[in-house]
N, C-alpha and C positions, 0 to 999 in steps of 0.2 A: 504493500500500500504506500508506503515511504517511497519507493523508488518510483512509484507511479507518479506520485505528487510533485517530486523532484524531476522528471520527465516534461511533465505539465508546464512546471514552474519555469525550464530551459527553453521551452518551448515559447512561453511569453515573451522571456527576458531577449530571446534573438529575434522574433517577428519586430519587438520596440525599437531597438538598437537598429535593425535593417531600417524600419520607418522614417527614419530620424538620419541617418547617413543617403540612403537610398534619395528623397527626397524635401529633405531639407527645405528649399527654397520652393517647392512646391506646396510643402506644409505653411511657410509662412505666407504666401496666397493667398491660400485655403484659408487662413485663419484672419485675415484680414479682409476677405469679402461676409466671413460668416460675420463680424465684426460690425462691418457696414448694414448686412442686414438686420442684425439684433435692431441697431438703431433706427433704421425706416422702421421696423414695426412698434418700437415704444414711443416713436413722435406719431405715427399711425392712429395706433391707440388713444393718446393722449388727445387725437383730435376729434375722433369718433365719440367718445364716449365723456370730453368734456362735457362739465352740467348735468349727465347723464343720472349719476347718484347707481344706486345697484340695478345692474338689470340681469335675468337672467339667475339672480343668485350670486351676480360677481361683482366685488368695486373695482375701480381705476387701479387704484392699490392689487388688487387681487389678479388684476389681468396682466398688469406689468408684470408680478412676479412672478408669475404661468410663462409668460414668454421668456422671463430670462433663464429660471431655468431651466425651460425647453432649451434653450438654446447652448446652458452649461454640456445639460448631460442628452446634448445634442443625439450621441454615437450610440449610445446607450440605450434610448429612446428608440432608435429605429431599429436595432435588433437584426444587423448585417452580419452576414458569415462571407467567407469567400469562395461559398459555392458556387458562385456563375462562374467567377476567371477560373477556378478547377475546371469548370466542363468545356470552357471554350479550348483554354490551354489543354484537354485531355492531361492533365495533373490529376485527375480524379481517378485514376487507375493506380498510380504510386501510393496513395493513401492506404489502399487493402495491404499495401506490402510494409507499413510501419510499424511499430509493434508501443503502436496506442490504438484505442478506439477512437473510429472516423468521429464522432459528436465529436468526442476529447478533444481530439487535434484542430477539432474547428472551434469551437469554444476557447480554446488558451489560443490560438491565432487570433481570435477576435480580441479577445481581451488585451492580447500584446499590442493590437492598432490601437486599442483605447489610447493605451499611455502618453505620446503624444501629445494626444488632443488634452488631456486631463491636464498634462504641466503645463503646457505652453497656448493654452487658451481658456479651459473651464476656470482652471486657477487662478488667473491675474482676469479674467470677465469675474470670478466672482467677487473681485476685488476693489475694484474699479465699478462695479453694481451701484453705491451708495450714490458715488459721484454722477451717474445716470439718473438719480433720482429714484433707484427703484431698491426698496425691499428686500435683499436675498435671500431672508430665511423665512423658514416655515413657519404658519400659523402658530402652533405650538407646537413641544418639543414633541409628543407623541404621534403629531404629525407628520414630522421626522422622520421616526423610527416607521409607523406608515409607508411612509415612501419609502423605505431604502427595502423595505416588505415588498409592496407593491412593485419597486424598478425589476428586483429582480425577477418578480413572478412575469415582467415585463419583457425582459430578457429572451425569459423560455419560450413566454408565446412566440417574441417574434424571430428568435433561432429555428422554431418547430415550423412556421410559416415559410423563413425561407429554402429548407430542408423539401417543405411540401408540396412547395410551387417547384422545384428544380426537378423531383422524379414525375410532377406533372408534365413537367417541359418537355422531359426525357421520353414521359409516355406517347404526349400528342406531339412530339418530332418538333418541337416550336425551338424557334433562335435562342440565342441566350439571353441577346435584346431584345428580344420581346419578353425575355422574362423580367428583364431590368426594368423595361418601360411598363411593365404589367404592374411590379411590384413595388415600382416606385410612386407609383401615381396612384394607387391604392391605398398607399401609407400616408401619402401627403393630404388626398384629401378625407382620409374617412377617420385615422390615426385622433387628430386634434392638438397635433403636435406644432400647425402654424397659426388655427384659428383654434378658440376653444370651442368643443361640439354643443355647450349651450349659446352662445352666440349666433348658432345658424340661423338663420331665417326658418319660417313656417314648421318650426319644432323639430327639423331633421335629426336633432341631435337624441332627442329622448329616444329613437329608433336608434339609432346610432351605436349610441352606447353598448347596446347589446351584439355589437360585432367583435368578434377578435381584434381586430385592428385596436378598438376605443382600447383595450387592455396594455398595447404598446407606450401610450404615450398620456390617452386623457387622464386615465385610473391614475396614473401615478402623481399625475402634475394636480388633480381635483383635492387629492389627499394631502399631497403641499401646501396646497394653498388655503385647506381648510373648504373647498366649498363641495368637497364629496364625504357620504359616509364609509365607514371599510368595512361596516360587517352587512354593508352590502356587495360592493367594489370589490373586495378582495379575495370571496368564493365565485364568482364570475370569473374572474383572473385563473385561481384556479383550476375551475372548470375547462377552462378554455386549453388551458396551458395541459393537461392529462387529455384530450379529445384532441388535440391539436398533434402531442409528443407519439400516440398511438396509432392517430392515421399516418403521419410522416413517418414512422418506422414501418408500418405494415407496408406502405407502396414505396420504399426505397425498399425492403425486401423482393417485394413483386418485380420491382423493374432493375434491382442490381445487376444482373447482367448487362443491361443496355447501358446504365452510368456507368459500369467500369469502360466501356467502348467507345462512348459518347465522347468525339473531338480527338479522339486518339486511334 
């Protein structure tokens, strides 16, 4: 168990290190357009919802702080593995041959990209938050702990998600981008990770909630901010995360021989 953990642990610490050498000047980009965008959506907001008072269940107060930590635990939120570039690069056939389990190895590759983003953007964004004018912590501290419940149950959904959409890809022969643009535009709009799902117009959001997706990014950020409950929230999460983790293993078992072939 020790050496599996310490496997895991090596496994992070060189994905970070590649990250961080590899592209450097491309990360600092990256982290400067996300940058730019945090701030159109808190002057956004700020305009929209001046005078407003609560709507929705949310103040000014409560929405800033939705967006900015959307925008902290950006990576986190969206729950990306690197199973597309494995099936396009036909890398997904090397993986049977590791001597970790394929989750494992995708799970601690995710988490190694984390690190990055976490030192040299969520870090000094949550730092630099006050001077934004916005709020960065949570409601109260049990809301807190809430979140960091809810991110990870976050996590699983949207790792199980994208494990489920790649052996669907695999099965109906679809691109990889089309898996990309499938399950990017899925998460951006139905997630709640750029607007929040009670802000929709003509209530789409009370529907909403009850998708997988709302579990990646609204669940968690609702319970930061105080304007969701968890012993609702957090058995939907759940739910979702055990029905989500059992269909994505049964049809990568079904179609394992086609992803180990799949681009190679």
């Amino acid at each position: 168990m020790i050496t599996l953990l310490h496997k895991y642990g090596k496994t992070i610490a060189i994905v970070a290190t590649q990250s961080l050498n590899d592209a450097l000047w491309g990360l600092i980009g990256d982290f400067a357009l996300r940058l730019f965008h945090v701030a159109i959506l808190l002057s956004l907001w700020r305009t929209v919802m001046a005078g407003q008072g609560v709507v929705a269940g949310m103040s000014l107060e409560a929405v800033l702080t939705y967006t900015m930590v959307a925008a902290i635990f950006a990576d986190q939120l969206s729950g990306r593995t690197r199973i597309d570039d494995d099936l396009w690069s036909g890398n997904i056939a090397n993986r049977f041959l590791r001597p970790m389990g394929i989750y494992g190895q995708m799970l601690a590759e995710m988490v190694g990209g984390w690190i990055p983003g976490l030192l040299f953007f969520a870090l000094p964004l949550l730092l630099i938050a006050p001077l934004l004018g916005v709020d960065p912590f949570p409601a109260t501290w049990t809301a807190g702990l809430w979140f960091l419940l809810s991110l990870a149950l976050g996590v699983a959904v949207g790792t199980a998600l994208d494990l489920f959409f790649a052996a669907c890809m695999v099965f109906l022969e679809h691109s990889v981008y089309a898996l990309q643009r499938i399950r990017t535009t899925l998460t951006v709009l139905l997630s709640g990770r750029l607007v929040p799902l009670a802000l929709l117009p003509w209530g789409l959001g009370d529907y909403l909630e009850w998708l997988p997706f709302a579990s990646l990014a609204s669940v968690p950020l609702r319970l930061y901010t105080g304007t969701g409950d968890p012993h609702d929230l957090i058995p939907l999460q759940v739910i979702w995360a055990v029905v989500l983790w059992v269909s994505a293993h049964a049809l990568w078992c079904h179609n394992r021989e086609r992803l180990v072939s799949h681009g190679g």
